[in-house]
C-alpha positions as CSV (number, residue, x, y, z in Angstrom):
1,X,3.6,14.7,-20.8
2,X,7.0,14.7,-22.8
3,X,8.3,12.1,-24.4
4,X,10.9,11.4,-22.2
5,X,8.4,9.9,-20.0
6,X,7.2,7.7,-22.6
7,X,9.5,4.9,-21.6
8,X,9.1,5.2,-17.6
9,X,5.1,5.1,-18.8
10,X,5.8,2.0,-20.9
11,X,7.7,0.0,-18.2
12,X,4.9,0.9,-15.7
13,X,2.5,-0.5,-18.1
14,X,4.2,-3.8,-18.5
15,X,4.6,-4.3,-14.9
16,X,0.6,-3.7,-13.9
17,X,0.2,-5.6,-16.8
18,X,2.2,-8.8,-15.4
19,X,0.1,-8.2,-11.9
20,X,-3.3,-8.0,-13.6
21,X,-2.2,-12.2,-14.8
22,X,-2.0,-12.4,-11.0
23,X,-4.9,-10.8,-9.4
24,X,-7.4,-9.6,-11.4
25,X,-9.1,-7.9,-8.7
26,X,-7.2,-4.4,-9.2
27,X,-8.4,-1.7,-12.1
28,X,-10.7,1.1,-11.3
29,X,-10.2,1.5,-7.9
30,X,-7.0,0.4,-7.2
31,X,-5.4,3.0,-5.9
32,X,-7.3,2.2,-2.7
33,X,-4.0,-0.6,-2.4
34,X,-1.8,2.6,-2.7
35,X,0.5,3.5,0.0
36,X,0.8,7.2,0.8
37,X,2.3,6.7,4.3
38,X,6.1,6.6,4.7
39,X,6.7,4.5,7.2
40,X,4.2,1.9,6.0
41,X,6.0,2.0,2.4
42,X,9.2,1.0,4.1
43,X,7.9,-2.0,6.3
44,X,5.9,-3.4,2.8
45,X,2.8,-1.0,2.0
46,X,0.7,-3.7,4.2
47,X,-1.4,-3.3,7.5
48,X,1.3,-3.1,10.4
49,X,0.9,-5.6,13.0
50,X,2.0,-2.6,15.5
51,X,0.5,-1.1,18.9
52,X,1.8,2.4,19.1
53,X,0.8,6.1,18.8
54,X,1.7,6.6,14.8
55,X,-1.6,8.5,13.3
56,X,0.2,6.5,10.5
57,X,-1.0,3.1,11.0
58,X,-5.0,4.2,11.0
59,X,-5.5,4.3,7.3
60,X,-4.5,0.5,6.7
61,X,-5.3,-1.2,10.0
62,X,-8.5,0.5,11.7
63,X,-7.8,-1.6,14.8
64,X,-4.5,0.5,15.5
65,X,-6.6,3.5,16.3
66,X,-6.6,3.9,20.1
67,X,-6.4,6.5,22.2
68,X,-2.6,6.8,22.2
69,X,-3.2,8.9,19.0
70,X,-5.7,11.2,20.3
71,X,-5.1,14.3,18.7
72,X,-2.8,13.7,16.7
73,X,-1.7,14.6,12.7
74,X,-0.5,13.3,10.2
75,X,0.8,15.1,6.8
76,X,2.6,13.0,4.0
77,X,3.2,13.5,0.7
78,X,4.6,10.9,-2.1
79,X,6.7,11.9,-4.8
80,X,5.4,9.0,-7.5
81,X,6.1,8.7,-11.4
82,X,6.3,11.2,-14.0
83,X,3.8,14.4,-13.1
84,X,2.3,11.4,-10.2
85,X,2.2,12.7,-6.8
86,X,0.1,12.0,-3.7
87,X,-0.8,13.8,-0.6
88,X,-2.7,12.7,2.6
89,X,-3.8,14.8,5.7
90,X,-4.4,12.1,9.1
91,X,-6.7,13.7,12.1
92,X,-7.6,11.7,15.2
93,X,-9.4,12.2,18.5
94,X,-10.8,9.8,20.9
95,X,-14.4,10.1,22.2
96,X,-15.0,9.1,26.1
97,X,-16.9,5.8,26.5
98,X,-17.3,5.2,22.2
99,X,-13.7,5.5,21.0
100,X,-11.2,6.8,19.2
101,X,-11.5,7.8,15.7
102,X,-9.2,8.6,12.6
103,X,-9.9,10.8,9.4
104,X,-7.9,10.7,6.3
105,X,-8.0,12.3,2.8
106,X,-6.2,11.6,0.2
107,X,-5.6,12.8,-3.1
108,X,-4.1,11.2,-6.0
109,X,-2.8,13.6,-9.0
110,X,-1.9,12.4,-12.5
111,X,-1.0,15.3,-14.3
112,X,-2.3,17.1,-17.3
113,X,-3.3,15.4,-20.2
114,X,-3.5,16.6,-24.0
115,X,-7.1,16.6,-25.1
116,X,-7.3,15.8,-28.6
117,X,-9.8,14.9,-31.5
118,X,-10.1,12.1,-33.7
119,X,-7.5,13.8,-36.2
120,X,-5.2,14.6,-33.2
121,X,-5.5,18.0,-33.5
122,X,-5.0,19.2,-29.6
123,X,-8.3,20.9,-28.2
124,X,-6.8,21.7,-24.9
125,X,-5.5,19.6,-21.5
126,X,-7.4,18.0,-18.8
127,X,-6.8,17.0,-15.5
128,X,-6.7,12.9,-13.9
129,X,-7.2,12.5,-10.1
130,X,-8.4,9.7,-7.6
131,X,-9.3,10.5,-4.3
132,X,-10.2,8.8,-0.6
133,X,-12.2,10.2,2.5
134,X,-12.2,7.4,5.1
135,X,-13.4,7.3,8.7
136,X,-12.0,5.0,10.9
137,X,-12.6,4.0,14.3
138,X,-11.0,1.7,17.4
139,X,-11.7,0.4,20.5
140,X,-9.8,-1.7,22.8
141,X,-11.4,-4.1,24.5
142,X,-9.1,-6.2,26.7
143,X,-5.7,-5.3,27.6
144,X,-4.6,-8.1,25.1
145,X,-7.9,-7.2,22.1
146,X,-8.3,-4.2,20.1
147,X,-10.9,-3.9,17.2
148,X,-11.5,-1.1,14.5
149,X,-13.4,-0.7,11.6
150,X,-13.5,2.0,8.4
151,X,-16.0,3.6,6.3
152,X,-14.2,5.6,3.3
153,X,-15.9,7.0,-0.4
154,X,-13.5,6.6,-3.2
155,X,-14.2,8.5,-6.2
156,X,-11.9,9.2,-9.8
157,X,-12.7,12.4,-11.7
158,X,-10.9,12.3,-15.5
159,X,-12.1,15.0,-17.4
160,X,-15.9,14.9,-17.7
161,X,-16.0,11.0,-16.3
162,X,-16.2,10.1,-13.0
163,X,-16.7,7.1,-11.0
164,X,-17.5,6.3,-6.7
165,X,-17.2,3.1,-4.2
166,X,-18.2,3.0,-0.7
167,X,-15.8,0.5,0.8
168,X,-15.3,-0.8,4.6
169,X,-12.1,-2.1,6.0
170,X,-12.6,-4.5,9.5
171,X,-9.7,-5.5,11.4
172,X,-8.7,-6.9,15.0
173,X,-5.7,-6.9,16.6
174,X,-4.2,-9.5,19.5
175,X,-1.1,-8.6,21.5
176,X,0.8,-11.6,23.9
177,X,2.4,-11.3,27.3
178,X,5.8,-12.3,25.2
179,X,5.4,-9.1,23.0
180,X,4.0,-10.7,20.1
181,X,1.3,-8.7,18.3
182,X,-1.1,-10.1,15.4
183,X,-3.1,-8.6,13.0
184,X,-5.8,-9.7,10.6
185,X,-7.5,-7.0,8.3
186,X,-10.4,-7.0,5.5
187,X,-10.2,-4.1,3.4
188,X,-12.0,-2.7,0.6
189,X,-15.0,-4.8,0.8
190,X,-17.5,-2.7,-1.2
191,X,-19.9,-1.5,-3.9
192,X,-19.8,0.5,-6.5
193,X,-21.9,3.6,-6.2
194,X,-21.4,4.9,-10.2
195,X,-19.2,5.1,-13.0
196,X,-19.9,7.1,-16.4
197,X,-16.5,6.2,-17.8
198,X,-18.1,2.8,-19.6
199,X,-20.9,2.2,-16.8
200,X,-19.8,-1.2,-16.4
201,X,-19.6,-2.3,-12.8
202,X,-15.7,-2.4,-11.8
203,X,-14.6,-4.2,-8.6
204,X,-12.9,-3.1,-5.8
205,X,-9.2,-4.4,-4.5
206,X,-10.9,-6.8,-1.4
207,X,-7.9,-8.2,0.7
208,X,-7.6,-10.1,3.6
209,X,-4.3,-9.7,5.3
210,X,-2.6,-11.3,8.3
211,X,0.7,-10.3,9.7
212,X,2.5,-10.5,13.0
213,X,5.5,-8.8,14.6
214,X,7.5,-9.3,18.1
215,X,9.5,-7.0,19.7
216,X,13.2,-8.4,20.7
217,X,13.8,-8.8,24.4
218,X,18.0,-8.0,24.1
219,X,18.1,-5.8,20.8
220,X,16.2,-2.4,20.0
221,X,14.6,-4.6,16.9
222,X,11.0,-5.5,16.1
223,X,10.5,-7.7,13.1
224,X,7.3,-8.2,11.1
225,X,6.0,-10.7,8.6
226,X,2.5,-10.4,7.2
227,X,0.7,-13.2,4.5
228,X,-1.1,-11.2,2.3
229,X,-4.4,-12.2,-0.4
230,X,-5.6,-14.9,1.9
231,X,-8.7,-14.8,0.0
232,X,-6.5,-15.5,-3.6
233,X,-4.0,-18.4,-3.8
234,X,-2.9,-18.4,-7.2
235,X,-0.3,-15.6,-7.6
236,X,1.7,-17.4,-10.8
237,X,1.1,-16.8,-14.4
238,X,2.6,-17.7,-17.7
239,X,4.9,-14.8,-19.1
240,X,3.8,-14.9,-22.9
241,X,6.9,-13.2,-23.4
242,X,9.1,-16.0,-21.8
243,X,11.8,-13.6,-20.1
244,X,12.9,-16.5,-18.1
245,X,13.6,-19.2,-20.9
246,X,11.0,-21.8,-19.5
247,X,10.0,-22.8,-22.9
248,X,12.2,-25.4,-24.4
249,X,13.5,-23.2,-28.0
250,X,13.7,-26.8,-29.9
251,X,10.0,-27.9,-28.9
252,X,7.7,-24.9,-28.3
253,X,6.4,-26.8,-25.1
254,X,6.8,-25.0,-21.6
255,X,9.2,-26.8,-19.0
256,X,7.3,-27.6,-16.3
257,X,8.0,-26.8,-13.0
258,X,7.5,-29.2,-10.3
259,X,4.2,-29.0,-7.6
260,X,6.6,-28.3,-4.8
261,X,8.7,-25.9,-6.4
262,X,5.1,-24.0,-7.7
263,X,3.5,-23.8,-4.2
264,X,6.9,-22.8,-2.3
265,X,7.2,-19.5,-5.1
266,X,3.2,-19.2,-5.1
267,X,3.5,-19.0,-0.8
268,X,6.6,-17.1,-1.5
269,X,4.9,-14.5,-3.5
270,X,2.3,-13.8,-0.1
271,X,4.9,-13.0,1.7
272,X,6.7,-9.9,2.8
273,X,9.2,-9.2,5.8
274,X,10.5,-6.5,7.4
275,X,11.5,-4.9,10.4
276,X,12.4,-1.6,12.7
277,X,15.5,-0.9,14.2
278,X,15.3,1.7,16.8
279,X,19.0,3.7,17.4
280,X,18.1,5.8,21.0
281,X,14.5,7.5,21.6
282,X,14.5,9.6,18.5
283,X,15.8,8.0,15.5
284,X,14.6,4.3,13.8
285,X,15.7,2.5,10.6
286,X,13.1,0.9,8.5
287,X,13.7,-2.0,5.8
288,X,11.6,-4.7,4.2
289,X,11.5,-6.9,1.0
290,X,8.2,-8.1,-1.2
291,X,8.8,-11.1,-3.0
292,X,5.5,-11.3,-4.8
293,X,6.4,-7.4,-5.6
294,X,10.4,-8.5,-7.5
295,X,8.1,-11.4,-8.8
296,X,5.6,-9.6,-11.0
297,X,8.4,-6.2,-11.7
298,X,11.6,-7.8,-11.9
299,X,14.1,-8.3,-15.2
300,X,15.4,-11.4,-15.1
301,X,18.9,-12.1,-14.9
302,X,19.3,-8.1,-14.2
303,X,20.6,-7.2,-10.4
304,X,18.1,-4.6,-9.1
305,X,16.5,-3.7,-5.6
306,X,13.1,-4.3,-7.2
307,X,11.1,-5.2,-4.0
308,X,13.0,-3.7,-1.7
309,X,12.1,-0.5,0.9
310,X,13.6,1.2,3.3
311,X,13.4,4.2,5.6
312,X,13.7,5.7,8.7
313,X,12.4,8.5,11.0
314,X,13.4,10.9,13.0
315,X,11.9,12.9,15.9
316,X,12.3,16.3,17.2
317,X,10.0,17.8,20.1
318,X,6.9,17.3,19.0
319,X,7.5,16.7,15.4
320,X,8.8,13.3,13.8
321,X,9.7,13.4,10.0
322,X,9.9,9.5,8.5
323,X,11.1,8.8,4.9
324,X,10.9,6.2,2.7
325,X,11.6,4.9,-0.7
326,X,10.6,2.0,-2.1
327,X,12.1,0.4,-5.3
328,X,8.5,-0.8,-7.4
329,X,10.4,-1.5,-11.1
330,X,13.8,-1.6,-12.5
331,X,13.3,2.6,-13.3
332,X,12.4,4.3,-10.9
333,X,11.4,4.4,-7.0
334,X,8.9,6.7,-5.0
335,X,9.8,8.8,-2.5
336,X,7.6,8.8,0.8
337,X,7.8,11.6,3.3
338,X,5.7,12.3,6.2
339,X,5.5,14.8,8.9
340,X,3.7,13.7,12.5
341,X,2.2,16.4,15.1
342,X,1.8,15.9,18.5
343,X,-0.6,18.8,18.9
344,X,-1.5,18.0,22.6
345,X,2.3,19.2,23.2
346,X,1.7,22.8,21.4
């Protein structure tokens, strides 16, 4: 890496640092939380409270596989940070009388690194990657309930150290008469299978999400809110650099804020909204905004998009290309494309 990439690396390393203060439950593994779908990234980077045919929704919501998406794939690719960059390959076929089922890979890759020895003299480069294999499967069971569930191995490989999880994602899915769909999802509940970085046992990024979206009866529009990290309230913490002046400069004591004020920006922080705005049969607009996401990333008093995403997607024949970009820190913003095959139409 050059050291022009130094301060991108530094501002990303501030920002996880802020979120570990919030949730503790990240490290090792997670890049298991890591979006590598476009049109996910633009609605939020959550599980989509959605019934349709997108190969795109299996990863995060298991309960979205159905037979709509039988044999169909997905290919996306995220332009990250630096050297970052992520790819993903989505597969699924449906099974007479057990279900339809969903493969994904993904592959996370960091780059070279210098190798060096105690007296930094450099002794070569080495390689940094994370990867995923997960099997999902759905089944509806009433017109109104669908279920799925996901089995995935997630492993790290950094030079000669390596680490695995086996992890399981559950999640049901409950659509209305009045177009209203809702969607509750447990993922990442797991164990660590090995880890010869510092054999310490690391946990993985368990969530419980719960989001719900309704399709507008008089306008081409389906909104969407979700309520993320049921399972973990407390989403505040103290800056100990004090970017936002809440310590009093004459007494050294910290202004308190009052209860109400603390639980409307701790709910605030669960929360994301979003929604998809569809322009004919072939083209749809995709936008969304994480407040916990500007909470942990932002500058204060600075005017940036920090939280915001947005995309769209368009389809031709049997292809449909989405893009997205989603604006994670005050530098920089990944870029999300996928590419969805209809292979029952070849």
């Amino acid at each position: 890496m050059t050291t022009k990439r130094f301060p991108l690396i530094a501002a990303l390393l501030l920002g996880m640092t802020a979120s570990a203060f919030a949730q503790t439950a990240n490290g090792t593994y997670s890049f298991l939380r890591a979006t590598n779908s476009a049109r996910v990234a633009a609605l939020g980077g959550l599980p989509l409270p959605m019934v349709d045919s997108d190969i795109q929704l299996s990863t995060f919501n298991p309960a979205a596989i159905d037979s709509a998406m039988n044999n169909k794939l997905g290919l996306s690719y995220v332009d990250y940070y630096a050297d970052i960059n992520f790819g993903t390959v989505q597969y699924s076929h449906t099974f007479e009388g057990v279900g339809s089922f969903a493969a994904t890979v993904q592959y996370h890759n960091y780059g070279k690194f210098d190798e060096t020895s105690e007296s930094a003299q450099v002794m070569g480069d080495f390689n940094a990657s994370h990867y995923m294999v997960q099997v999902g499967w759905g089944r509806r069971l009433t017109p109104h309930w669908s279920i799925g569930a996901a089995l995935k191995y997630a492993g790290l490989q950094n030079e000669a150290y390596s680490a695995g999880a086996l992890a399981v994602d559950v999640a049901g899915t409950y659509r209305t008469d009045s177009k209203w769909v809702f969607a509750l999802a447990a993922r990442n509940l797991g164990v660590q299978l090995f880890n010869n970085f510092d054999y310490r046992s690391c946990p993985l990024p368990f969530s419980i999400d719960f989001g719900a979206s309704r399709e507008l009866d008089h306008l081409p529009l389906t909104f969407m809110v979700w309520y993320n990290d049921l399972q973990h309230w407390t989403k505040l913490f103290e800056d100990p650099l004090d970017l936002e002046g809440n310590i009093d400069p004459l007494t050294g004591e910290l202004k308190k804020q009052s209860a109400v004020g603390r639980f409307a920006k701790n709910a605030a922080c669960h929360l994301v909204v979003g929604g998809e705005l569809h322009l004919g049969k072939n083209l749809t607009l995709r936008a969304a905004y994480n407040y916990g996401q500007r909470y942990y990333k932002d500058v204060p008093k600075e005017r940036t998009l920090v939280g915001f995403s947005a995309g769209f997607s368009v389809k031709i024949k049997m292809f449909e290309i989405s893009y997205a970009r989603s604006r994670d820190n005050i530098l920089a913003s990944p870029n999300y494309v996928t590419l969805t095959l209809d292979l029952n139409k070849f």
